[in-house]
C-alpha positions in Angstrom: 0.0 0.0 0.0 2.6 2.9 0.9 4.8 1.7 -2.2 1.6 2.2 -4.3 1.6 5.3 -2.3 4.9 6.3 -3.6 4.4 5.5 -7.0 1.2 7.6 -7.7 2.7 11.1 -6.0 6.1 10.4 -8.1 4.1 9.8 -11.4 1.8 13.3 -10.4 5.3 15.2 -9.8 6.4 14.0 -13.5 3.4 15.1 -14.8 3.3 18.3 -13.5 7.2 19.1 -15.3 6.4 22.0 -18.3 7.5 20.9 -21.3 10.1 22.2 -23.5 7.6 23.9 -25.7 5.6 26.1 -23.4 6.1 29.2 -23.1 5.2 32.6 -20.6 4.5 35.0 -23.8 0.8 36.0 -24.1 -1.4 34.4 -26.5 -5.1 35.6 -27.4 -7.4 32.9 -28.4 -7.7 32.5 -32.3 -3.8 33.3 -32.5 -1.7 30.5 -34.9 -0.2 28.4 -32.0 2.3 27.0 -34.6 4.1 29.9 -34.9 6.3 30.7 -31.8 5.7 33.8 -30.4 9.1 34.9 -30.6 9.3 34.8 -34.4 6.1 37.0 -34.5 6.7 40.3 -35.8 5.3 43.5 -34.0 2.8 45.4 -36.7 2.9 48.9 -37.0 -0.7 50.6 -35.9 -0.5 53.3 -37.9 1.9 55.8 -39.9 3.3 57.8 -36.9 5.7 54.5 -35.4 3.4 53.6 -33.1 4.0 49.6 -33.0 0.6 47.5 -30.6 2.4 46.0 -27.5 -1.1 44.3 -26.7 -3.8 44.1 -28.2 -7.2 44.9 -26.3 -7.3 43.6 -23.1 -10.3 43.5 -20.5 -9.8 46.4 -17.5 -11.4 43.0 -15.5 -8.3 41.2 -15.6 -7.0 43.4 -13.1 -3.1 42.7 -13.6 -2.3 41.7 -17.2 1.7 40.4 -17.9 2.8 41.0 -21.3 5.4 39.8 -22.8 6.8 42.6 -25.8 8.2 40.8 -28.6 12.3 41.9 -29.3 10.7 43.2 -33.2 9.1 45.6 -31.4 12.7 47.1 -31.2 13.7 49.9 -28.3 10.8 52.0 -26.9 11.1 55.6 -26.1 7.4 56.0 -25.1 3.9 53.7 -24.3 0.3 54.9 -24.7 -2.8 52.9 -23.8 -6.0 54.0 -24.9 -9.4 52.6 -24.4 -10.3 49.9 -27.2 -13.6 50.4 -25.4 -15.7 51.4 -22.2 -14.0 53.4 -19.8 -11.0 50.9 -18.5 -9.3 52.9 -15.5 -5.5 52.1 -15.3 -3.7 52.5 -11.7 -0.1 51.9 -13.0 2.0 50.5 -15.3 5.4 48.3 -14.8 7.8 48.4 -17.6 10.7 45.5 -16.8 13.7 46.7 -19.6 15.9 44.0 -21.7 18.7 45.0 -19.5 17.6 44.1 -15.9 15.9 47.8 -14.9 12.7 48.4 -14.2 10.7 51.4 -13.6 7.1 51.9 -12.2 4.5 54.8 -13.0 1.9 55.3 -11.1 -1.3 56.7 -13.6 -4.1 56.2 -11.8 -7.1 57.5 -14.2 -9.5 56.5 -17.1 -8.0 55.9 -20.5 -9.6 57.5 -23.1 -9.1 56.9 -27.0 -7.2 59.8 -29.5 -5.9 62.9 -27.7 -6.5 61.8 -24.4 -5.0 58.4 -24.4 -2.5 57.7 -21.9 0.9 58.3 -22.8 3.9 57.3 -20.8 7.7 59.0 -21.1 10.5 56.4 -20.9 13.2 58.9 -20.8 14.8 57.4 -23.4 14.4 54.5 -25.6 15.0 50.9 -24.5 14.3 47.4 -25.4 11.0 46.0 -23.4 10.8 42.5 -21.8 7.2 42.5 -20.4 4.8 45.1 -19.1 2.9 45.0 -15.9 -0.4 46.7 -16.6 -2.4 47.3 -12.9 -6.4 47.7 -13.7 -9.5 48.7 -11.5 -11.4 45.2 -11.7 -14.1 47.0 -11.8 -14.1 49.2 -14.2 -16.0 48.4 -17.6 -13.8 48.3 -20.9 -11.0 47.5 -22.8 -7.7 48.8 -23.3 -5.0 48.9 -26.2 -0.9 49.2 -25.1 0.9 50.7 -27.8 4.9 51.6 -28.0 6.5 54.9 -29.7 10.1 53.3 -31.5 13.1 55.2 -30.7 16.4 54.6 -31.8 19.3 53.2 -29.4 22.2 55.6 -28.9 20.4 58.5 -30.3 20.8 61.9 -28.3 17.4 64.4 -28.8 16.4 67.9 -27.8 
């Protein structure tokens, strides 16, 4: 009996091992599973180099993870806007290629065009994931977007 014992919580521990094929990167349902995430290429949302980090995700979520792909290239600014409802962000975590990380704190509604939140970097970096912080509450949808900036490039 205890050896049978043995047997069945060493066979669950096996079992429970990821294999070398998952992965942590976000997928929406309806994505092509076959192509690794990594090999996807970030798509330009429209002519002014702003390049979608996310696409729209539920406010109810609460605390969304997003991985950013390395196409998406170094990042000098982030703006989310509301895909729709009124989705009301409390901060944002940005976690940087080379081991930094910075916080900002927004705390308030995002809105769509002209009013969309928009987020200084001080300088552009490559991304490794975004921490987006969400009132669970709050009805809606929101879109993360990323301004490219060049590496190495001083500005005025």
């Amino acid at each position: 009996m205890l050896t049978l014992l043995f047997l069945a919580t060493t066979g669950v521990g096996v079992l429970a091992q990821p294999g070398p094929e998952e992965t942590t990167a976000r997928i929406r349902y309806g994505d092509d599973r076959a192509q690794p995430p990594s090999e996807k290429i970030a798509t330009v949302a429209s002519g002014d180099g702003w390049v979608e980090l996310a696409s729209p995700t539920p406010a109810s979520h609460g605390r969304e993870f997003i991985s950013v792909d390395d196409h998406a290239g170094a990042i000098k600014e982030l703006r989310l806007s509301a895909a729709s409802g009124r989705p009301y962000v409390s901060s944002v975590r940005v976690d940087f290629k080379d081991g930094t990380r910075r916080t900002f704190a927004i705390d308030r509604v995002a809105a769509s065009g002209k009013r969309a939140i928009r987020v200084d970097l001080h300088g552009a970096k490559q991304i490794q994931q975004l921490i987006v912080v969400t009132d669970r509450t709050s009805p809606g949808a929101y879109l993360v977007e990323g301004r490219a900036g060049a590496v190495g490039l001083a500005s005025r």
